[in-house]
N, C-alpha and C positions, 0 to 999 in steps of 0.2 A: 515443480512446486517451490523450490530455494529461488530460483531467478526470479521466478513472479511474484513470492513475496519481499525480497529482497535486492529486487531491481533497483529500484527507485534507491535503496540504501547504497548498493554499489554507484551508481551515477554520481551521486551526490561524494561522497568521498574521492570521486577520482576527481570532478571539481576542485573540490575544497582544498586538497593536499598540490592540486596545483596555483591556486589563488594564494595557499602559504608559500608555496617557492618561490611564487611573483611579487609575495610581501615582505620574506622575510629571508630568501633564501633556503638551505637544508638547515638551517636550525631552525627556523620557524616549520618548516616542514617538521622535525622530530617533536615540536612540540604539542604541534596540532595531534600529530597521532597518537603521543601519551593521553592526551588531552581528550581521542576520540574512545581511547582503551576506557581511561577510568570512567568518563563519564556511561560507557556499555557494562561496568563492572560495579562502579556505585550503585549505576540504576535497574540493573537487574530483578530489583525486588520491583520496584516499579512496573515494570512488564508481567511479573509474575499476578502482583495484583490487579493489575489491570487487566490480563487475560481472563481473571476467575469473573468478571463483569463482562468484559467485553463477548466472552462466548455467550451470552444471551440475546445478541442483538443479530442480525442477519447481516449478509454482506454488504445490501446498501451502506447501513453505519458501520460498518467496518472499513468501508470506504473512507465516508466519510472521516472515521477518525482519523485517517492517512491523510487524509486531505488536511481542512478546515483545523483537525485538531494539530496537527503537525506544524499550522502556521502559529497556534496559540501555543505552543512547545515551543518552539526556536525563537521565535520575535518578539514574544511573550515574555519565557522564562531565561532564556538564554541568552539574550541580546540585552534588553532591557532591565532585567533584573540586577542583576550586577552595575549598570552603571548610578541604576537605584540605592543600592549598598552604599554606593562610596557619597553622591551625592547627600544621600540623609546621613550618613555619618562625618560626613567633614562641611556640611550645614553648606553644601553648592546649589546653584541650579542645575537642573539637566540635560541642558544644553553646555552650563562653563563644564558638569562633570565630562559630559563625551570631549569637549574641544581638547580640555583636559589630559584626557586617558591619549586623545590623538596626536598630539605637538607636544605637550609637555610627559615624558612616559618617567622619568626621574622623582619629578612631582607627583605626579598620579602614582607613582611605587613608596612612595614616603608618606602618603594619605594611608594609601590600603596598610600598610604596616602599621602604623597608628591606629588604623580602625579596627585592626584585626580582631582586640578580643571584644569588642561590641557583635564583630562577625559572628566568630565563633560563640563568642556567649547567647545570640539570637538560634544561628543554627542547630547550637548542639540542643539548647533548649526545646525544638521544633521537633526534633529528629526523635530524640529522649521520650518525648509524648507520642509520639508515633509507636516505638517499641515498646513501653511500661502498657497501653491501652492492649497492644496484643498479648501480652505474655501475662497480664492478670483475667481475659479472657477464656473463661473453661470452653475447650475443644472438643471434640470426640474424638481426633487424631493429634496424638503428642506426639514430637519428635522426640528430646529427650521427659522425658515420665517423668524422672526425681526430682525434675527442677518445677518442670510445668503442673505438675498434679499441685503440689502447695500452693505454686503462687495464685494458680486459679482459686484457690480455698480464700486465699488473700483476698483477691479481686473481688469479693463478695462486699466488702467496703468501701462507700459511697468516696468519692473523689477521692481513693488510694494514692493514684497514677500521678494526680495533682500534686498533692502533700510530697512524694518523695520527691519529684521535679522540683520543687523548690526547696527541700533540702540539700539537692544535689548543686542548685544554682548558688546559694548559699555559702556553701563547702569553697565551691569554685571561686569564689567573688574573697575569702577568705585565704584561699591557700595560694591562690595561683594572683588575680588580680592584681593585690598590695606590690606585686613585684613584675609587672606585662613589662613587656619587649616596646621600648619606643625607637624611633627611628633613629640610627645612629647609635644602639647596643643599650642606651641609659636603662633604667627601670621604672618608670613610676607608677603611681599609684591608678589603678583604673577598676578599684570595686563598684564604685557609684555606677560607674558606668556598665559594664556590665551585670550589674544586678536589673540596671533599668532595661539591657539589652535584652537581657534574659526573659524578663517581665512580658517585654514586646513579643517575645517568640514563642511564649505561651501564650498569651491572648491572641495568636495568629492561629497557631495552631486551633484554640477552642471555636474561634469564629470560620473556620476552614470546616472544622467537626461540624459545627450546628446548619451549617450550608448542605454539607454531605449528606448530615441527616435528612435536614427540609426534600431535596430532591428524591433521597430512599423513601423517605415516608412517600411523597408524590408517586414516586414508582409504584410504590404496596398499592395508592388507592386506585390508580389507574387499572393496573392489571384486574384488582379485584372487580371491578364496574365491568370493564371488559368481561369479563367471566361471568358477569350477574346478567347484563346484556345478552350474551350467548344465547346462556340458560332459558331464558324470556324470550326470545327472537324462534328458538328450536320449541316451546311450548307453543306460541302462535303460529307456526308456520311461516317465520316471515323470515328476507334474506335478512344474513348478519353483516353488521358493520364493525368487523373487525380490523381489518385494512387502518380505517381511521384511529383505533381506538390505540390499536397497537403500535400506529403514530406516532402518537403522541407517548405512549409510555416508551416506545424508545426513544423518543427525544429529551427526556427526564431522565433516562439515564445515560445517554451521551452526557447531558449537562452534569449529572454527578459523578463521570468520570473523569470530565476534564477537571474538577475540583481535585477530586484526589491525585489525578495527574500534575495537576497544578505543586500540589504538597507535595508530594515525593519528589520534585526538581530542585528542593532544595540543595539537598546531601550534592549532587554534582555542580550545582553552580559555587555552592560553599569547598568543596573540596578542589577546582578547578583554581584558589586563588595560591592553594599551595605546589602549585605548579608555576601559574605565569599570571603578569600582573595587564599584561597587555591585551586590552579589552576586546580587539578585532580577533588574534589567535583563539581566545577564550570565547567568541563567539563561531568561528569556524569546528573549531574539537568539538564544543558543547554541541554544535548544528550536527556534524554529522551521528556523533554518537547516541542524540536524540533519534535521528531517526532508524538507526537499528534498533534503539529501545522499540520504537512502535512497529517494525515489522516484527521484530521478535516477540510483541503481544499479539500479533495476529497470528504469524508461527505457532504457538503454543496454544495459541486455540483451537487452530485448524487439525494439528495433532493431536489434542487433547492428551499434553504433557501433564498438564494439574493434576488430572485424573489420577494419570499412570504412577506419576513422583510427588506421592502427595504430603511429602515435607519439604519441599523446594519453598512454600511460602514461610515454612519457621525456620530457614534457613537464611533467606532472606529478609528475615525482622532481625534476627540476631544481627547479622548486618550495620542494618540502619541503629540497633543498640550500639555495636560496638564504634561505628561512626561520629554519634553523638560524643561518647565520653572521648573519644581523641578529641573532637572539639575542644570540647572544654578542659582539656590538659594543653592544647597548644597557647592558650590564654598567655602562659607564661613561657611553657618548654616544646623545643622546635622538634617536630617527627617528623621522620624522613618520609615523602610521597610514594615511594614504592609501598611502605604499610600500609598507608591509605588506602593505596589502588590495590593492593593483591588479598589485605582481607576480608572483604565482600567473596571475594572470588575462590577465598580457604572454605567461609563457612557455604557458602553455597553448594560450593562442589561435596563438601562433606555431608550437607542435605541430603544433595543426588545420591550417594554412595549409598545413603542409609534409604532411600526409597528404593533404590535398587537394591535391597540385603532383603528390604520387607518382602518385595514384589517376588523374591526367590524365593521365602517364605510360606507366602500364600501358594505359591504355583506345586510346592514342594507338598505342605497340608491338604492341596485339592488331589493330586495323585497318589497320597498315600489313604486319605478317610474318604475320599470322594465327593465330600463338601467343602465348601470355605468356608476357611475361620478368619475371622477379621483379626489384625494384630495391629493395635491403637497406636504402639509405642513404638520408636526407632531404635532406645535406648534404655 
């Protein structure tokens, strides 16, 4: 079961970590591997949502998404995206960025430091809406209750999630901006800019959302017609054409998974430049560690982990919360990349812990009354 889902993931990393020995020696080798850790640990939440979708679809598109979608993962978000960064922030073309990043790596390291808090103030603002949308969301399974029961009461108010994002970008453009890191230790002033960055990565985010929705809604109507069909086809006696029908709604949600697939790539290509500035390393780590993200969404399908540990996804938003605001504190003050990489990987694992304390819970209340009692909360 672990080799056949995670074949393909082992191949590819015994590649890659030798195409980094051939490029860079063992420090490019150390890099790529940091490089393949955080982006498995950043994007963990990634996999987790993506598996709570992807378990609807059959193996065909589960193929598929290893396929086709793994090439719009890597070539897509990991290769091209980043040299997109630097090009629209230091106003290149796409071609001077790569030539750029390839012959001149000095230059291209005093761009990305200069860009950075345009970076950061796009990402963490991306990330930020990502997290506030789930956590003012009422659940029927809270991890922690005391926090989650309010804000859901919160969430009840029409673009909440919105308003405090740009109080937070605001703050940031305030506290930290007037004083960003330019190259060679100065300080200058870079609110303008990040306030405009910030801007961008909320109407990224909202135009990512209305796409998500477009293809969810297409899914709702699909499946529904499918079901009305059925119904119709079994009253006249006639065969059913479900085969096609169900085509088609899995291919509307393929299409709305790679949107959201698309969004959660941020947080690892953004977190990937406070490691290494070097564009090819930072597409070998991001490549491999994209694709243990997507076996390990098929993995946790196939076991039906969500099921079993089902605070692993509010463990994993918390995550992409606490991701965000390092963003937007690096604007001015440098954090060390091991924080980066290991707290995805604190609150996760403390999800699991607490899915596993419920799970002993429930098994414990079934052998003592002889029914289950559902227990909503972690915490």
């Amino acid at each position: 079961m672990v080799l056949k889902t995670f074949g393909w993931s082992f191949a590819v990393t015994a590649l890659g970590l030798v195409a980094a020995i051939l490029f860079g020696g063992w420090t490019a080798f150390g890099i790529v591997a940091i490089l393949s850790i955080l982006e498995i640990s950043l994007s963990f939440d990634n996999a987790v949502v993506n598996a709570g979708i992807l378990k609807k679809m059959n193996a065909f598109w589960q193929k598929i998404f290893l396929t086709i979608g793994i090439l719009i993962a890597v070539f897509g978000m990991r290769l091209v995206f980043p040299v997109v960064i630097v090009a629209v922030s230091a106003q290149l073309g796409p071609i001077e960025a790569v030539d750029l990043a390839l012959s001149d790596k000095d230059r291209y390291q005093e761009l990305v430091t200069d860009a950075h808090p345009a970076i950061a103030a796009f990402g963490g603002m991306f990330l930020l809406m990502i997290f506030l949308d789930f956590i003012f969301e009422d659940r029927d399974i809270k991890w922690l209750g005391w926090l989650e029961r309010p804000l859901a009461k919160l969430g009840k108010v029409d673009m909440l999630s919105v308003c405090i994002a740009l109080i937070f970008l605001m703050i940031s453009a305030m506290a930290f901006a007037t004083h960003a890191h330019q190259h060679g230790g100065a300080h200058v002033d870079k609110s303008s800019t990040v306030l405009l960055a910030g801007v961008a990565g909320l109407i990224t985010y909202l135009i990512v959302g209305g796409l998500s929705g477009f293809f969810e809604d297409k899914l709702e109507e699909e499946e529904e017609r499918e079901h009305e069909e059925e119904e119709k086809a079994a009253r006249e006696g006639k065969p059913k054409s479900a085969v096609a029908l169900a085509g088609k709604a899995a291919f509307f949600m393929f299409l709305y998974l790679e949107v959201l697939d698309a969004s959660f790539s941020f947080d690892g290509v953004i977190g990937a430049f406070a490691i290494t500035n070097d564009i090819v390393l930072m597409a070998l780590g991001l490549g491999i560690g994209a694709m243990y993200v997507r076996s390990l969404t098929v993995y946790l399908v196939r076991q039906g982990t969500l099921d079993e540990y089902v605070y692993l996804e509010h463990g994993a938003h918390y995550a992409i919360g606490a991701l965000a605001m390092i963003l937007l504190v690096t604007i001015r003050y440098e954090i060390n990349e091991l924080i980066t990489g290991s707290i995805g990987v604190i609150l996760i694992g403390a999800s699991f812990w607490s899915s596993v304390r419920r799970n002993k819970r429930l098994a414990e209340a079934e052998g003592g009354a002889g029914t289950k009692t559902e227990v909503s909360s972690g915490v």
